[in-house]
C-alpha angles and dihedrals in degrees: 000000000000115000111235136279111272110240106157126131098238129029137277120261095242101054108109088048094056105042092047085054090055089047092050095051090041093058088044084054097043109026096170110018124184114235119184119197097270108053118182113218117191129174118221133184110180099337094139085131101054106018095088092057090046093047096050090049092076111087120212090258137031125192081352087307118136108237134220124183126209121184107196102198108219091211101292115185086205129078085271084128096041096048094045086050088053092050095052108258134132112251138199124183139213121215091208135031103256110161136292089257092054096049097046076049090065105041092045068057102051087041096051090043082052090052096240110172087209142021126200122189128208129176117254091226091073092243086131125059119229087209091068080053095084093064088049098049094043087067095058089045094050094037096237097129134003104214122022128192120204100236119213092189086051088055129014127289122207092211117112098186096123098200100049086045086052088054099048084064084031089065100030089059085053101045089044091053100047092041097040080220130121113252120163095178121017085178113056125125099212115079144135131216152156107273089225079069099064084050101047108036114078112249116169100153120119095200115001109054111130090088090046096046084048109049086037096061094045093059090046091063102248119145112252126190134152140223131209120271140170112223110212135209116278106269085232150003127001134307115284096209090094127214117015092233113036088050088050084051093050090036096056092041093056090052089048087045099046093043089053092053100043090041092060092035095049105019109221110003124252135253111275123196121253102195 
């Protein structure tokens, strides 16, 4: 049987151990990689079903930069590994399920160690489009923005979950609020970013870290905007974010928290863009 899902809030004893060890292993597997400037870091846990379509979605370039893709396996007790590797892809693999958050850590690692000049992230159940990722990827080109969020309010969503899509608007008020700065969705997988972003801002959260890396990155200075996107439905299977409530609960602890944080770290929070 697969062990469960990791949702706490704090991770587990044993993380760095087991992340070293899958970077260990990554480097054995790949001695000499090669990492253009835009690498893709996606997070997967049992997609063996989707992942290839997702994977063969990415082109080998996005906005004229050169793409690499890296898949960090989250433990999964499926052929996640084995179908990312025929796609393509770079994999590294967990040998334990430690928490989306943990996994998208190591591979921003394994990109900045790589000397990528950005990172995008997607989700491995085929919900975000490659093809929003060249207007993303324009701005940082063009240094416009720092870090963009691919905004489904912005743009249209195909889920049809009424509470999670009241608490997509629910948390981007709040964040909104607490920040002073414009957010539309705090909680979208698909965003773009400077790598020197993933190593200077503070993440610490094993599952729910789209809000941290966020609000981090708005107290740290750095220009956020976002661009229209259409979430789709998962390729398979169900959402992994578990019960409505209860995530709604973690998710708003870790804003407060984070905010908390930043606010005493940083004082008011800067100016961000809004292209």
């Amino acid at each position: 049987m697969a062990e469960p899902i990791r949702r706490s809030l704090r991770e587990a004893a044993d993380t760095r151990a087991v992340t070293e060890a899958a970077i260990r292993q990554f480097h054995s597997r790949y001695p000499e990689p090669r990492w253009e400037p835009l690498v893709i870091v996606i997070a997967a846990y049992n997609e063996e079903r989707g992942l290839g379509d997702v994977l063969d979605e990415i082109p080998s370039a996005i906005a004229g930069v050169a793409v690499t893709t890296v898949i960090v396996d989250d433990g999964s007790r499926d052929g996640t590994a084995e179908v990312a590797a025929a796609h393509g892809a770079l994999v590294c693999r967990l040998p334990a399920n430690r928490g989306h958050g943990v996994a998208l850590r190591v591979g921003y690692r394994l990109a900045r160690d790589g000397n990528a000049r950005y990172i995008a992230t997607l989700d491995a159940d085929g919900q975000w489009d490659p093809a929003d990722l060249p207007a993303m990827v324009k701005l940082l080109v063009d240094d416009q923005a720092d870090f963009i969020i691919g905004s489904r309010r912005l743009g249209a969503t195909d889920n049809t979950d009424r509470f999670r899509n009241t608490g997509v608007r629910f948390f981007a008020w709040l964040i909104s609020r607490l920040t002073s700065t414009r957010i539309t969705d705090s909680s979208s997988g698909l965003r773009a970013m400077r790598a020197e972003i993933t190593g200077t801002v503070r993440q610490t959260q094993p599952q729910y870290q789209t809000s941290e890396l966020l609000i981090g990155s708005i107290y740290a200075g750095y220009r956020i905007t976002e661009v229209p996107t259409v979430m789709r439905q998962r390729n398979f299977g169900e959402s992994r974010k578990g019960h409505n409530l209860l995530y709604g609960l973690r998710y708003a602890s870790v804003i407060t928290r984070t905010w908390l944080r930043e606010r005493r770290a940083h004082g008011k929070a800067s100016r961000t863009a809004e292209i």
